[in-house]
C-alpha positions as a printed Julia matrix, in Angstrom:
278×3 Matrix{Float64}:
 31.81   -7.62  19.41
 30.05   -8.2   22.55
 33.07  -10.09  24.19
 35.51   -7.06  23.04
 33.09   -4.73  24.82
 33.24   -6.75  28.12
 36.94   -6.64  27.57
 37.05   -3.29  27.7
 34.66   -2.86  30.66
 36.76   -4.99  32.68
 39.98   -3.49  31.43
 37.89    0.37  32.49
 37.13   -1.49  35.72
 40.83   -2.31  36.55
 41.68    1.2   35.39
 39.52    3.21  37.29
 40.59    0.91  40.51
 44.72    1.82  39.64
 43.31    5.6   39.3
 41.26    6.46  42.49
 44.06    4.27  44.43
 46.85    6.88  43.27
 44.44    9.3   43.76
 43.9     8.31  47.12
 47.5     7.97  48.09
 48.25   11.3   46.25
 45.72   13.02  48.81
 47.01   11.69  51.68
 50.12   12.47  51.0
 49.28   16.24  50.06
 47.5    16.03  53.74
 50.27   14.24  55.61
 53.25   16.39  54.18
 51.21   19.91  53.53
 52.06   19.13  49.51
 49.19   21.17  48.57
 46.74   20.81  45.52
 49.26   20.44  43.1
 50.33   16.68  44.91
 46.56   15.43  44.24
 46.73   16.83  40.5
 50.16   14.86  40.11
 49.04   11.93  41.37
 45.79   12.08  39.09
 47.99   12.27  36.28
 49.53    9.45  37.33
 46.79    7.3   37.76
 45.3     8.33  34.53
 48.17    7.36  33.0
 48.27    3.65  34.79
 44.47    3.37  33.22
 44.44    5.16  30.09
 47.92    4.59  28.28
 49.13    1.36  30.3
 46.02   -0.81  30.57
 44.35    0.07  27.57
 47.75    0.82  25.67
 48.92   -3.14  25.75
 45.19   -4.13  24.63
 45.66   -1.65  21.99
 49.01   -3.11  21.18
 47.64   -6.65  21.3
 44.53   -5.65  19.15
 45.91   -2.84  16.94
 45.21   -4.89  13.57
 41.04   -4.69  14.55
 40.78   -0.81  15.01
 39.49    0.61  11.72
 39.56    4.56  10.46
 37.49    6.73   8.06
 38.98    6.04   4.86
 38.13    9.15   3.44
 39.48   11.15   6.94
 41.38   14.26   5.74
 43.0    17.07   7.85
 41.25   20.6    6.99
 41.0    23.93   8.68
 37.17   24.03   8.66
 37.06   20.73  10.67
 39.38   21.64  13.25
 37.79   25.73  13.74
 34.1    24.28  13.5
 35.21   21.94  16.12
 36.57   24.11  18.06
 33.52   26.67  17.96
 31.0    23.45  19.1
 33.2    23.01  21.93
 33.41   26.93  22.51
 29.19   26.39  22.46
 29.14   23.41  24.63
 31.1    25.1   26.97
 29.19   27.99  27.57
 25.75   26.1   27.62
 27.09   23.99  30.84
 28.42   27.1   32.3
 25.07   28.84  31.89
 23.65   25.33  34.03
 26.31   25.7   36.2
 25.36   28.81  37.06
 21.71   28.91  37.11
 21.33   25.64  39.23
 24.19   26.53  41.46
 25.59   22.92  40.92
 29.17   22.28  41.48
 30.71   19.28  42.48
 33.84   19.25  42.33
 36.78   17.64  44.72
 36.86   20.12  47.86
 40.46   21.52  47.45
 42.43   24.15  49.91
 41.69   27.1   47.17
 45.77   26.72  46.56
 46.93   28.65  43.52
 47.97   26.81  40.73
 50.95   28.04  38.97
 49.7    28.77  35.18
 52.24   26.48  33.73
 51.7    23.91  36.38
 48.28   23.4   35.23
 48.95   23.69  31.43
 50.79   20.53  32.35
 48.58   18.52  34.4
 45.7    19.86  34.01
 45.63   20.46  29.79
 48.41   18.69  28.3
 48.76   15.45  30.19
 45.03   14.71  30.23
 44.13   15.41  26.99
 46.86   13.21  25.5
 45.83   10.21  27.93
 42.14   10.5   27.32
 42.0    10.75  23.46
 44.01    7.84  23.21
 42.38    5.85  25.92
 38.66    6.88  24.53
 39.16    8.19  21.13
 41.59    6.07  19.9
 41.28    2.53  21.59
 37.46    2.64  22.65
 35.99    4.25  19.57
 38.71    2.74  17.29
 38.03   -0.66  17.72
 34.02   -0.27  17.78
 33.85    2.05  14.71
 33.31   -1.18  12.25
 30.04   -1.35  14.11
 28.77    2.35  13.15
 30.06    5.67  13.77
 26.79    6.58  16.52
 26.96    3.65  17.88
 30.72    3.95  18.85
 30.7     7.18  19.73
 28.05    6.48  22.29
 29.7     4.03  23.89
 32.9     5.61  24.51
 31.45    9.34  25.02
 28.74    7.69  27.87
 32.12    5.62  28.82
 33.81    9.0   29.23
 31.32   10.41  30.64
 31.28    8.19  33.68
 34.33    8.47  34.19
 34.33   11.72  36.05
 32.55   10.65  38.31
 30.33   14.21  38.73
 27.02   14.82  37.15
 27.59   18.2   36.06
 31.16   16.72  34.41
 29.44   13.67  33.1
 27.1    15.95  30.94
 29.81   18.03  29.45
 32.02   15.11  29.14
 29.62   13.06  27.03
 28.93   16.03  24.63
 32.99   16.76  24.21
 33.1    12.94  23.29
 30.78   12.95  20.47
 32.59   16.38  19.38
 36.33   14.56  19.58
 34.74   11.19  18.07
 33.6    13.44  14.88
 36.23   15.32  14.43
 38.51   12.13  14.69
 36.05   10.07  12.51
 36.61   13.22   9.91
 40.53   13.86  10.23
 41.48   10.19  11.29
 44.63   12.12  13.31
 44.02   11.89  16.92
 46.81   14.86  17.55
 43.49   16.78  16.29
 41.72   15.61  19.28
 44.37   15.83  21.36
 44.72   19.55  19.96
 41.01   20.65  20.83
 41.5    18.83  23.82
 44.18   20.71  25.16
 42.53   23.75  23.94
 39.52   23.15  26.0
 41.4    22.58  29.46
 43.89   25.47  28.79
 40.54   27.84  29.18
 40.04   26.34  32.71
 43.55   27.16  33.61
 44.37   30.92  31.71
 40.36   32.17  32.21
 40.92   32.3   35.92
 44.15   34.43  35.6
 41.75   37.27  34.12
 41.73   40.33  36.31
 38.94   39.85  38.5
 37.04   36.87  36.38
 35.56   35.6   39.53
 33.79   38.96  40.03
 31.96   39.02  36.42
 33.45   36.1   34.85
 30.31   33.75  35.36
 28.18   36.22  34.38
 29.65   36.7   30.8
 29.48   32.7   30.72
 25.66   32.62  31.58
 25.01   35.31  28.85
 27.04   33.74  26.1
 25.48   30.28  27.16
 22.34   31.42  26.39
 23.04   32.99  23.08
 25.12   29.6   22.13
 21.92   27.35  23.56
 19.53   29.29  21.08
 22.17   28.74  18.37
 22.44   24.76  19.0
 18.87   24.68  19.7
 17.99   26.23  15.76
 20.92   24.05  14.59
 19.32   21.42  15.65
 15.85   22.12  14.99
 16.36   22.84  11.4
 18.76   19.76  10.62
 16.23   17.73  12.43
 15.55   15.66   9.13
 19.15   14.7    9.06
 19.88   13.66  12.16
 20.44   10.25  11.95
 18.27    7.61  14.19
 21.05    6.15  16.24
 20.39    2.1   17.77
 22.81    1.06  20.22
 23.28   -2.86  20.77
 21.72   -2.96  24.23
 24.67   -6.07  25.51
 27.33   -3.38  24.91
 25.86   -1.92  28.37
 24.13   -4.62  29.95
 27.13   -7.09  30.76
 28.64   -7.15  34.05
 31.56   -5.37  33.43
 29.99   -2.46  32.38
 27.48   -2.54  35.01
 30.0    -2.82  37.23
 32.09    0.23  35.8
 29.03    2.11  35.33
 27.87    1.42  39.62
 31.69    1.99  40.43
 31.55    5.76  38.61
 28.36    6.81  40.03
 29.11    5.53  43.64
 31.98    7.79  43.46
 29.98   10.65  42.24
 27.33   10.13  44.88
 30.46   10.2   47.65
 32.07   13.02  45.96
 28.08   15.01  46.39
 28.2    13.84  50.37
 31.64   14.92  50.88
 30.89   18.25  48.87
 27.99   18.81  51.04
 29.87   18.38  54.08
 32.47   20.7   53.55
């Protein structure tokens, strides 16, 4: 298993140098030819696509026959809704960080508005497709034989890391082990794909709101804290369930992953200087 972890790091690795090179060339075209926002966003899809369906789709092709399921995975209502209600949660808690630590780092932009169906495209639709089958399907898949914690560490830390912003990371990794569940319990990844979508929609419509910005972090912060003290007692009274969760320590420490992991942050770390200089 170690080997088909350092496959993947180097396969992340390759990805993540096709991505942030369309990226690149996306911006500088939106600079060049005053294309606006909506050319970076484009060209983000397309580089997530070169990464997450092209480079890991042909491994997944090659190595289809490996990736195992829940046998018992079965589509119901309560999975999907109590999904979607954790990720409702999770959301709110990182807002309520957001806005107590004043801590957003995100790619300096020209404040251009983005069409509402524009964005449903690119920014929900797109993405969420890409990802779940890039981290859901292909990274989790094939290392599910080894554990369900254990895989859904990997590829949620993984996914994590991969954008490349601390406050991003965070959320990210807690949306992975929500989409690894609720795959590992439905075994359809047009579930996670679904709740997905659903999450990055709220990015794009919540901002349409008639003066959101004015109260709209506000409400966040106040619902964070009521869904912090709800995950908190959640927690604290399943505590004797929670399972004790071992990682093998080589499916991080190899030099792909290393690698991947140094590339990620190094971005972050520009993306905080260039933030902070803006």
């Amino acid at each position: 298993m170690k080997n088909d972890v350092k496959k993947i790091g180097w396969l992340l690795l390759l990805g993540q140098l096709l991505f942030q090179g369309t990226v690149f060339m996306a911006a500088f075209a939106a600079i060049l030819l005053g294309l606006g926002d909506k050319a970076t966003i484009v060209g983000s899809c397309i580089g997530s696509f070169l990464a997450n369906v092209v480079v890991l789709g042909i491994f997944y092709l090659i190595r289809r026959k490996d990736f195992t399921k829940n046998p018992d995975a079965k589509v119901t209502p309560k999975i999907i809704l109590g999904g979607f209600a954790v990720i409702l949660m999770w959301n709110l808690v990182i807002s309520l960080i957001d806005t107590l630590t004043s801590y957003k780092l995100s790619i300096p932009s020209s404040g251009e508005q983005i069409p509402a169906g524009f964005g449903l495209i690119f920014i929900a639709v797109l993405p969420a497709v890409m990802e779940e089958f890039a981290f859901r399907k292909v990274i989790f898949g094939l290392t599910r034989k080894h554990g369900f914690w254990p895989a859904a560490i990997l590829s949620s830390v993984i996914f994590g890391l991969m954008h490349q912003n601390i406050t991003q990371g965070i959320f990210a990794f807690g949306m992975g082990i929500i989409f690894c569940y609720v795959y590992e319990k439905t075994g359809k990844i047009w579930v996670t794909m679904l709740l997905h979508f659903a999450n990055n929609a709220m990015s794009v419509l919540l901002p349409l709101l008639p003066n959101y910005g004015g109260y709209g972090a506000l409400i966040e912060a106040g619902l964070g804290i009521v869904s912090a003290v709800i995950l908190a007692v959640l927690l604290i009274r399943n505590r004797k369930k929670l399972p004790r969760i071992s990682v093998p320590k080589e499916w991080f420490i190899n030099v792909p992953m290393m690698l991947y992991s140094i590339f990620c942050v190094g971005m972050a770390v520009c993306m905080l200087v260039i933030g902070a200089n803006v």
